[in-house]
N, C-alpha and C positions, 0 to 999 in steps of 0.2 A: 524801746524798748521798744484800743485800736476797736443806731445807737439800734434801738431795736431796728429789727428789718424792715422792711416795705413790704408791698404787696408781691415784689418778687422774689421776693423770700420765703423761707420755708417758716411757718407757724408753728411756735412754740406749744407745747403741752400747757395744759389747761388746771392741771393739778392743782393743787393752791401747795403744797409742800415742795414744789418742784419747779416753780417758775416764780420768779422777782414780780413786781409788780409790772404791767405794762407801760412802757418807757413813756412821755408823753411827747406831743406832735415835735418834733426839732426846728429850734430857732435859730436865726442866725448870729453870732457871737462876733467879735471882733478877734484879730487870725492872734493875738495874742494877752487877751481876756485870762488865764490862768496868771498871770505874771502879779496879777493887781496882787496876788496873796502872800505875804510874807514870807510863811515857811515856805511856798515854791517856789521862791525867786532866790533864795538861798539853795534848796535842793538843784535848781538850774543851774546856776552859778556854779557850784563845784563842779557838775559834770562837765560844763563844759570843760573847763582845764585837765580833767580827768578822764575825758573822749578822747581829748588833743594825744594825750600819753599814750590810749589806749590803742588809737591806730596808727602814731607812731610803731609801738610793740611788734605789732601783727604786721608791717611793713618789715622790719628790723628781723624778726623772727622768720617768716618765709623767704628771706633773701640771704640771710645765716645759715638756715638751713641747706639751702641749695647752694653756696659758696660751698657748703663741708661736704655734701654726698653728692650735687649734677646731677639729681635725680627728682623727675616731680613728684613720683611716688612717695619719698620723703615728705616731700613739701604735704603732701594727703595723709601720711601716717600724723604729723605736727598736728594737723589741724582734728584730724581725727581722736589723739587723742587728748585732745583741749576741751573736744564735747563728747567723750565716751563717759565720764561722770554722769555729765544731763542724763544718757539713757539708759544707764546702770541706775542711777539714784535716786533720778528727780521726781520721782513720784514722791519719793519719802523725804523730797524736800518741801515741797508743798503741803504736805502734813504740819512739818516743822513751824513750817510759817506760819499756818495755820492757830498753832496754838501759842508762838513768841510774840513778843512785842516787836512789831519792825526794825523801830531805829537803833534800839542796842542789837540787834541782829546784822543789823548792814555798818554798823560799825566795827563788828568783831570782823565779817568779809571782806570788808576795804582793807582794813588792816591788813591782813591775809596776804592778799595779793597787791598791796606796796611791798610788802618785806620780796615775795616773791621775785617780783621785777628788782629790787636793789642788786639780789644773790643773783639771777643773771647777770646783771650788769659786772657785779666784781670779776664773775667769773671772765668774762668777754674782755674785759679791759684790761687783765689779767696776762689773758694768752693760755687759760687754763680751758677754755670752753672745749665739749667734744657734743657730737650731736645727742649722744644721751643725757648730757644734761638739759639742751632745750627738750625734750622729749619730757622729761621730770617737770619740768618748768611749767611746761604748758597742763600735762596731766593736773599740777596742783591750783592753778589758776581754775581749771574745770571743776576740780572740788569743792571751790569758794565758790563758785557760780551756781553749785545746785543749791546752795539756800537764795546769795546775792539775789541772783536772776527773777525768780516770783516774788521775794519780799521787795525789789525795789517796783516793780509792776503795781501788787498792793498796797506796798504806799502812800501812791498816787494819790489812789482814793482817799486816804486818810487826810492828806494832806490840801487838797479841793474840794471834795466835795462829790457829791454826783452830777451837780449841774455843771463844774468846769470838766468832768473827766476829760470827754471827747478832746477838748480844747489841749488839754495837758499833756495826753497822749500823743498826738500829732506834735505837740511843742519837742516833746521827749525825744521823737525821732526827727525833727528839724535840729535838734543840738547833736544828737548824734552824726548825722549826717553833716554835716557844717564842722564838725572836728576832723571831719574823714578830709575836709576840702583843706587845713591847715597840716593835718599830723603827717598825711603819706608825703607833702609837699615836703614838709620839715624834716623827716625822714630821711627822703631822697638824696640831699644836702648833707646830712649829719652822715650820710653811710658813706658817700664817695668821700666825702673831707675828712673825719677824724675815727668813723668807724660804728659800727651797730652798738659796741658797751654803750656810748651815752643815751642812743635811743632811749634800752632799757632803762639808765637812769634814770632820765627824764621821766619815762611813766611810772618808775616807783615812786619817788618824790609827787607826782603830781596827785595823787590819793590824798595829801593832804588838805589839799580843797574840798573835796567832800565831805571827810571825817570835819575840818570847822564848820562848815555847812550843818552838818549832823549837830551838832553839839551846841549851834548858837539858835536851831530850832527853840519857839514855844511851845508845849507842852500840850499846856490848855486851848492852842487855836487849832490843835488837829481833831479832828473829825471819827470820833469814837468809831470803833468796829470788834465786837463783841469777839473775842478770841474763843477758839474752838476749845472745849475741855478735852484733856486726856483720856482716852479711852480706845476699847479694840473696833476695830472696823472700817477705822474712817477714811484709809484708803481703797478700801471697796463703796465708801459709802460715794466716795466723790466720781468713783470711777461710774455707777450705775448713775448719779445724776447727771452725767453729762452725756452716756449712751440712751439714755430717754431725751436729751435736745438736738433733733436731726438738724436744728439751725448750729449749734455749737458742735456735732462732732463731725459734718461734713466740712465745718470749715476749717477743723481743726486734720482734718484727713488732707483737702487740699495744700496746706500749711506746708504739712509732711513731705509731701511729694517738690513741693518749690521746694522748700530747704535740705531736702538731700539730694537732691539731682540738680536743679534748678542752682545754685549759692554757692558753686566749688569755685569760687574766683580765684581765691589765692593758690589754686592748681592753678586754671585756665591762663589767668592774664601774666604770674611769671613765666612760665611756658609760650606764651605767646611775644614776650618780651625778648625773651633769651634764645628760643629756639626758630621763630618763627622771620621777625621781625630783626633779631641780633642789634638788640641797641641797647639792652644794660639797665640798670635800677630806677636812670632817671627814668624810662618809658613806663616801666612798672609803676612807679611811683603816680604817673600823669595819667595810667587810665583810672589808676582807683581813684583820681582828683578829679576826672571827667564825669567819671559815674557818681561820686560827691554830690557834683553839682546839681545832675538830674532827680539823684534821692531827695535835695534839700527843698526841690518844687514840690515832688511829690508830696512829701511830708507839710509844708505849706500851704501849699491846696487843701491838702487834707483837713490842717485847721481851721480854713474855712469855712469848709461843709461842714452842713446841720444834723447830718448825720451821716453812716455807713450803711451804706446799700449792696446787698447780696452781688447785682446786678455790675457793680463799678470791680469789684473784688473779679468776679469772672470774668471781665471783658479784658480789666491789666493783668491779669495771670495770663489769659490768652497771648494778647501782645508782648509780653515779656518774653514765652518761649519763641514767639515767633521770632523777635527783636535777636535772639540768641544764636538761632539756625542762621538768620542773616549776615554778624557778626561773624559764625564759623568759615564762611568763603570769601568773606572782605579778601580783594585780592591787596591791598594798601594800608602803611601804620595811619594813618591819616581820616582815614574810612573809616577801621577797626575803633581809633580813639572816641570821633563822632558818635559811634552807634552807641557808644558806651552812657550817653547822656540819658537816652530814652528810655535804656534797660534798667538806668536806677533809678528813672522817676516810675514806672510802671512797676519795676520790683517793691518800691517804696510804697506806692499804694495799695499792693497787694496786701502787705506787711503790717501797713498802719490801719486797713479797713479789717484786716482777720484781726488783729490785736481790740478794737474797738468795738467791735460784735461779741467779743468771747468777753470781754470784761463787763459791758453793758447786761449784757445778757444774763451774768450770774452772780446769783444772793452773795451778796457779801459776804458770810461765813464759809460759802465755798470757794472764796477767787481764789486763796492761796491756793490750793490745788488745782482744782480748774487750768490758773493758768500755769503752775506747773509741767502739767500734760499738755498744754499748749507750747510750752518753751523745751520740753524733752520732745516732743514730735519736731518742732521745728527745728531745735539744734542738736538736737540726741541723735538726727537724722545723718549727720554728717559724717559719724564713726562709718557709716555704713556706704555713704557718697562718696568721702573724698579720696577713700583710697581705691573704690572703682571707677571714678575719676582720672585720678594719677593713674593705675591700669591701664584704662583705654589710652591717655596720654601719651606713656612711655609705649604702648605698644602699636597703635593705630594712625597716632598723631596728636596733637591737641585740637586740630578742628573738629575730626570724631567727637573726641571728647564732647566740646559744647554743643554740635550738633546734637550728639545725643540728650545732654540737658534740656537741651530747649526743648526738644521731642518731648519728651517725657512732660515736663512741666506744662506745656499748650496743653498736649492730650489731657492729661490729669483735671485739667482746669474744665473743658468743653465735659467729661466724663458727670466732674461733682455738680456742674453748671444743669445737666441735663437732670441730675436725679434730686437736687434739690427743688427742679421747678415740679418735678412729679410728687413728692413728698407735700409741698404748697400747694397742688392743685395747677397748676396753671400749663398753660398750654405759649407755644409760639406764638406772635403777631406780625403783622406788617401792615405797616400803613405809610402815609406819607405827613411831613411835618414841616410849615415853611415850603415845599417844592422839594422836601430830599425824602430819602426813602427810611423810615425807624423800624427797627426790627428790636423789639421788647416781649418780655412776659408778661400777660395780663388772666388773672381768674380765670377759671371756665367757662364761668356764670355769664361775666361781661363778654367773653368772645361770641359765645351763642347768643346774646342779647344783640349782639354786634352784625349778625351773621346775615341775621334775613333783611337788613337794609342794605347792607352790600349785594 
């Protein structure tokens, strides 16, 4: 689906009603310490078969689409409106969560969207399908997602703890990513050989792994979180505490900017497949298996570290746009496939280090929302990206196209990078470490202290 900041980070508000307590120093864990617990090794366990499905779908679905219209704009309308829900809703799903119990909540949305993927699939295997129906399809999948999406976030917590979040969170996206490395493969294979209906099959049927995951949960081992009462305001309330955390809404501004400009892949890389390269679904299929690979380091590493540093979030944002402008002039499929590696470990880290600052950083009775507005900046964004995306696509090229993502996504990153260090106080440095040269943010106080011995 990402603990307090460092000293290069922007300082949280002081308030005592408006700040968690202060995170304490971060230890080093082992890269898969959440697992030890029950109910998460059960919560893991279904997703993964339920990832498998999921990017299956999204493989099966963008290459459907563009089978019926040849058009990548299409392929940007699909995905757009899969997350035009998140930004029409999701604020008011985050309330929702807020005040339901998680696990019958994410059971009613699993559900949901199994049934969804089956009526796909009939339709497809049928020979009844028309693109308005995947248009429906995806649209209702985005409707389950505005509750799904924050309560399986908050969950989390419920179900480790605060001392395993960090750990659990980075796992979350290690099994995401690691379905992405099986399902598009699987895909690829199931589309040339018998056809896209089984894809969908496949991922409706696979929601049953979660939903028994869900159900053979204990009860008593989860981790109380005081549910919000009903009442007027509390979507303004959630909205002013997080425009009082310049650590939570710049990085929740940066977010935005990756995931609608920055995240059009399934424009970019069918487009680059078909148009570019002329080699058909298996290549589609192999770069989202390449980028797989790089997310599932990312994500990895991630579990490692002791905590999320402002500082790693801006430098892999950086390198991701750049990684992308690179990609745009690959003059080779071979080239283009490679670059694919770096851009999903660096996207990954961008992903899992903003996810683990915004959860870390806020009171339990507000994460449902919180990360709501987290999860509608980051994929609400897309209504708005992937059909000027597909745009510049069909009209420019699709190198444009990523060229321009990646633009956007560096700049965005060096812009929040700069006015978070001013917000924290701190100023540039350089110095030297070992013989090479470090270039970090350090206080004022220590630069000037710093100053007159240099």
């Amino acid at each position: 689906m990402s603990s307090g900041p460092g000293a290069e980070s922007a300082p949280a508000p002081t308030t005592p009603h408006t700040s968690p307590p202060a995170p304490a120093a971060p230890r080093k864990s082992s890269m898969f310490s959440s697992l030890r617990i029950r109910n998460y090794r059960l919560f893991f366990a279904g997703q993964v078969v339920s990832n498998i499905g999921t990017w299956m779908q999204r493989i099966a679905q963008d290459w459907l689409v563009l089978s019926l219209t040849g058009s990548a704009t299409a392929v940007g309308v699909t995905t757009a409106l899969q997350f035009l829900p998140m930004l029409l809703f999701g604020l008011y799903g985050g309330v929702l969560v807020d005040r339901l119990p998680k696990r019958p909540a994410l059971l009613f949305t699993q559900s949901a969207m199994a049934l969804t993927g089956i009526a796909l699939a009939l339709l497809t295997l049928s020979g009844h399908v028309q693109v308005w129906h995947v248009y429906l399809a995806a649209f209702a999948v985005g409707l389950a997602t505005v509750v799904d999406n924050p309560a399986r976030q908050s969950f989390v917590s419920e179900m480790v703890g605060p001392d395993q979040l960090q750990n659990a969170v980075s796992l979350n996206s290690a099994n995401f990513q690691s379905a992405r490395l099986v399902g598009p493969a699987v895909a690829g294979v199931m589309i040339t050989g018998v056809g896209t209906g089984w894809a969908f099959l496949f991922n409706g049927l696979s929601f049953a792994a979660p939903i028994a995951g869900l159900l053979l949960m204990r009860a008593r081992e989860l981790h109380t979180v005081q549910r919000a009462p009903r009442g007027k305001g509390q979507l303004r309330e959630g909205l002013r505490y997080v425009a009082g955390r310049p650590d939570l809404i710049w990085t929740i501004v940066l977010i935005g900017f990756i995931g609608t400009f920055g995240f059009n892949f399934p424009v970019y890389l069918s487009a680059f497949a078909d148009d570019v390269f002329h080699a058909g679904a298996g290549s589609y299929s192999a770069f989202n298996t390449l980028m797989a690979v790089g997310s599932l380091v990312g994500a990895l590493l991630a579990a490692r570290r002791g905590t999320a540093r402002m500082r790693v979030m801006i430098a892999a944002a950086v390198a991701f746009g750049a990684l992308e402008l690179v990609a745009a002039v690959a003059p080779s499929l071979w080239l283009f496939a490679l670059i694919m590696v770096p851009i999903g470990m660096f996207g990954m880290t961008v992903n899992v280090t903003a996810n683990t600052t915004v959860q870390m950083g806020t009171d339990p009775a507000m994460r449902g929302r919180v990360m709501s507005l987290y999860m509608m900046v980051f994929m609400g964004g897309t209504p708005i990206g992937a059909p000027i995306a597909g745009w510049i696509t069909d009209t420019y090229g699709v190198r444009a196209g990523l060229a321009v993502g990646g633009a956007i996504a560096a700049g965005a990153a060096l812009v929040v990078g700069l006015v978070l260090a001013r917000v924290g106080n701190l100023r540039l440095a350089l110095g030297w470490h070992r013989g090479h040269p470090v270039v970090r943010f350090v206080p004022r106080e220590e630069q000037e202290q710093l100053a007159p011995a240099a």
